[in-house]
C-alpha positions as CSV (number, residue, x, y, z in Angstrom):
1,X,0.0,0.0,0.0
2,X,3.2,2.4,0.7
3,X,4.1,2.2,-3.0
4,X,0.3,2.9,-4.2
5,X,0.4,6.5,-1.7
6,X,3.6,7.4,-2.7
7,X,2.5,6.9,-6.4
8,X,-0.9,9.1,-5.9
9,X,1.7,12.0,-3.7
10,X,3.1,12.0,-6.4
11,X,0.5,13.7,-8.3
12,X,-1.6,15.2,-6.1
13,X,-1.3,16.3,-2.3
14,X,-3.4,14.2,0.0
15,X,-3.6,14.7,3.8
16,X,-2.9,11.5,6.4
17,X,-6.8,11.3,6.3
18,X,-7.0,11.1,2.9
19,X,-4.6,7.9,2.8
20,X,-6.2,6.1,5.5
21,X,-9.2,6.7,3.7
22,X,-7.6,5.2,0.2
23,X,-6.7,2.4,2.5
24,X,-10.1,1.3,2.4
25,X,-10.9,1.8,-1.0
26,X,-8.3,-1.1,-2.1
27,X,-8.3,-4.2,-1.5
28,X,-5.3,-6.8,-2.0
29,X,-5.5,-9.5,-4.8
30,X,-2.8,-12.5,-6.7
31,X,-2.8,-13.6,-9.9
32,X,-1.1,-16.7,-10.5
33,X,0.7,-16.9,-13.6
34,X,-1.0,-17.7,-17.2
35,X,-4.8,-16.1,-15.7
36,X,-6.3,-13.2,-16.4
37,X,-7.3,-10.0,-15.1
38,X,-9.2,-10.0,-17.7
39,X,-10.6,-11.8,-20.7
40,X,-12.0,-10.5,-24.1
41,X,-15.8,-10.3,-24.0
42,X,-15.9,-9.5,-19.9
43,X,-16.5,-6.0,-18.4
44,X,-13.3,-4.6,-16.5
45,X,-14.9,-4.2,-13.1
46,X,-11.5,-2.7,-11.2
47,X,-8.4,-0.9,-11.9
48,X,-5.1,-2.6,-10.7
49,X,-1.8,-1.0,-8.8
50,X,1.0,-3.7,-9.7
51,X,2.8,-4.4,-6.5
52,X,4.6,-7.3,-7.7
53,X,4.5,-9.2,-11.2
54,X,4.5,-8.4,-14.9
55,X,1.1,-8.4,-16.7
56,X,0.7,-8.7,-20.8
57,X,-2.5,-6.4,-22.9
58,X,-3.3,-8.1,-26.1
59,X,-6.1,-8.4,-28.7
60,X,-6.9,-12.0,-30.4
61,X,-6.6,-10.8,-34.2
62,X,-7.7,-13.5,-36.9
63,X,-6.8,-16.0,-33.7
64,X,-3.4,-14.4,-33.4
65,X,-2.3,-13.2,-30.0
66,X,-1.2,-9.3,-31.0
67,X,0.5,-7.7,-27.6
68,X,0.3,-4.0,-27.2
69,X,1.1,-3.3,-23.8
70,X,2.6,-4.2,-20.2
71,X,2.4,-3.3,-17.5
72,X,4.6,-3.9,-14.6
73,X,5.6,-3.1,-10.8
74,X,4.4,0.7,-10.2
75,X,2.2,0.7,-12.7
76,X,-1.8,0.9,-13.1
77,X,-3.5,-1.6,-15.0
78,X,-7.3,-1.3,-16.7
79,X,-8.6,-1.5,-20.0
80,X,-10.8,1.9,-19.4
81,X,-12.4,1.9,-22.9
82,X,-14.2,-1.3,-21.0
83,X,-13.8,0.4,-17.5
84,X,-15.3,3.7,-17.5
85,X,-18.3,2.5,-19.6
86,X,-19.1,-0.8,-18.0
87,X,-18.9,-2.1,-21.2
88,X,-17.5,-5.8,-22.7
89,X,-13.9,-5.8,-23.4
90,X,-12.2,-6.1,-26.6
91,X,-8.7,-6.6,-24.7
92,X,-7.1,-9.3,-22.9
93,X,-4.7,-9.0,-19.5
94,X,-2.8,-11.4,-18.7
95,X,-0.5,-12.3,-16.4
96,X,3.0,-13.7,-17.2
97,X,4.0,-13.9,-14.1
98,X,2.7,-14.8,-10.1
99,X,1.0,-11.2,-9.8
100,X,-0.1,-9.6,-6.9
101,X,-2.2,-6.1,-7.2
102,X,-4.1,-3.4,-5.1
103,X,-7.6,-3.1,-7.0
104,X,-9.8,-0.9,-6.7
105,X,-13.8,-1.3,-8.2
106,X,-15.4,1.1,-9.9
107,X,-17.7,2.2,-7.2
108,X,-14.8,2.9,-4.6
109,X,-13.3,4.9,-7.7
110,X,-15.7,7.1,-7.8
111,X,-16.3,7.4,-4.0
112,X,-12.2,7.9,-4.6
113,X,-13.1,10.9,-6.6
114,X,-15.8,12.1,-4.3
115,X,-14.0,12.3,-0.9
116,X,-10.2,12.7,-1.6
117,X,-9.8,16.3,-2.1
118,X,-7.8,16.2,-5.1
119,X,-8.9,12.9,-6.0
120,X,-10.5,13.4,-9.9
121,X,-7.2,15.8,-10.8
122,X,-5.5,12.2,-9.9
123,X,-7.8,11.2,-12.5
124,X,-7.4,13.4,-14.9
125,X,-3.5,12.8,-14.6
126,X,-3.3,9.4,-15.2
127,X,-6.1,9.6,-18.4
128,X,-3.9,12.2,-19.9
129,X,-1.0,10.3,-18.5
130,X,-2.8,7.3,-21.1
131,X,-3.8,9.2,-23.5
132,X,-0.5,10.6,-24.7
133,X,1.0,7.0,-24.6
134,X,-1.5,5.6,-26.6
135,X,-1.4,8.4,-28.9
136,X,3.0,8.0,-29.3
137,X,2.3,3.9,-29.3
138,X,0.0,4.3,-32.1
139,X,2.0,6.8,-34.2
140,X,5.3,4.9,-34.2
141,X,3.1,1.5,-34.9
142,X,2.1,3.6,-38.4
143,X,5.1,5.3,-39.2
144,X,8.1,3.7,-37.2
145,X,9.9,0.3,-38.8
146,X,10.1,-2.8,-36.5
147,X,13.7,-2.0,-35.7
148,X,12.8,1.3,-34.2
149,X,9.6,0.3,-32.4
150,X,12.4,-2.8,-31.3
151,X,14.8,-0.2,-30.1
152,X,12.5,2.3,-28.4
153,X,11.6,-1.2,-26.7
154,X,14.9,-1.2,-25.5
155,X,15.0,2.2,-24.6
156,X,11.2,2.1,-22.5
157,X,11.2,-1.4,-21.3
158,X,15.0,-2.4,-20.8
159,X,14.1,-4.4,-17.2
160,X,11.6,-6.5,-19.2
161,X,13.8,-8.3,-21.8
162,X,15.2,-10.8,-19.3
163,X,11.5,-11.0,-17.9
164,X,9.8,-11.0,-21.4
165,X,9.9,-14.0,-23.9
166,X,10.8,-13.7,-27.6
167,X,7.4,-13.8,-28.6
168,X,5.9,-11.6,-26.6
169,X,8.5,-8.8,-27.7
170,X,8.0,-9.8,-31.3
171,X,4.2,-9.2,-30.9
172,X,4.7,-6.1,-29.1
173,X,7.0,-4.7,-32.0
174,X,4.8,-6.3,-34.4
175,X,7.2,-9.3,-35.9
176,X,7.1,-13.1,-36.1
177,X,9.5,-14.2,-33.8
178,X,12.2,-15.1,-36.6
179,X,12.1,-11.5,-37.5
180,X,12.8,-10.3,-34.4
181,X,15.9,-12.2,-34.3
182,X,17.2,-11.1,-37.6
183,X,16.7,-7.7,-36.0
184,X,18.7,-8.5,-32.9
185,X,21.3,-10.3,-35.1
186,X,21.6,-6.7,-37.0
187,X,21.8,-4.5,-34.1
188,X,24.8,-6.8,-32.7
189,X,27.0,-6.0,-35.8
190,X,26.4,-2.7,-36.0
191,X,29.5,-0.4,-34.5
């Protein structure tokens, strides 16, 4: 719970109250590895604070498995276009590893809003905080080659390789596997 405060006073102010209050508004859960915080077709009923674990976002494309995000310790996780309209989900999260999460339903959210002073600023941060990323991760999927989505991988994600297989990076740059490797194989021999 220390990491989750010091993540939100990090954005906003809140008051000693105010975090015993958020306290409440959480509640502790584990995901083993290989299940889901949630499957395609399923409303997202919480938002997750990663306390420990690594977690994959993917669509199912033409029965292919297409990873377009992760999201690790320190990090919220949520498919909001589901979320925030208590709508079915078009995403899959999964975890990849034994995960353990604060979660938070959306209810206590908006109670989260309502009583913590500062509380829908935190909000707005984080969805602009999203926004922007999604924005950058969509742009470079258009316009960038795999070798630079691969190396800004690098560059954004470096802790993950030895945590990540070669598949899931390939699907995350948007390569077969063997591609990916012809990739790495150039990088190597360059000066």
């Amino acid at each position: 719970m220390l990491n989750l405060i010091q993540y939100i006073q990090h954005l906003i102010a809140i008051t000693e109250e105010e975090a015993s209050l958020i306290h409440t508004f959480f509640e502790e859960r584990t995901y083993q590895k290989n299940s889901f915080f949630l499957t395609e077709g399923r409303v997202c009923k919480q938002v997750g604070f990663v306390t420990q674990g690594l977690l994959r976002y993917y669509i199912n494309h033409e029965g292919e498995e297409k990873a377009y995000a992760f999201a690790q310790e320190g990090s919220f996780v949520c498919n909001y276009e589901s979320f925030l309209v208590q709508a079915s989900s078009s995403k899959t999260i999964q975890a990849l590893e034994d995960t353990h999460m604060l979660t938070i339903s959306y209810d206590s959210l908006q109670q989260f809003y309502k009583k913590i002073k500062a509380g829908e600023r935190f909000g707005r941060l984080i969805a602009e905080q999203l926004y922007v990323q999604s924005l950058k991760d969509i742009t470079s999927f258009y316009t960038d080659p795999p070798e630079i989505r691969y190396n800004r991988f690098i560059k954004n994600h470096s802790n993950l390789q030895q945590r990540l297989s070669q598949y899931h990076i390939a699907s995350y740059v948007g390569v077969k596997p063997q591609s990916l490797s012809r990739i790495r194989k150039r990088m190597t021999k360059l000066p």
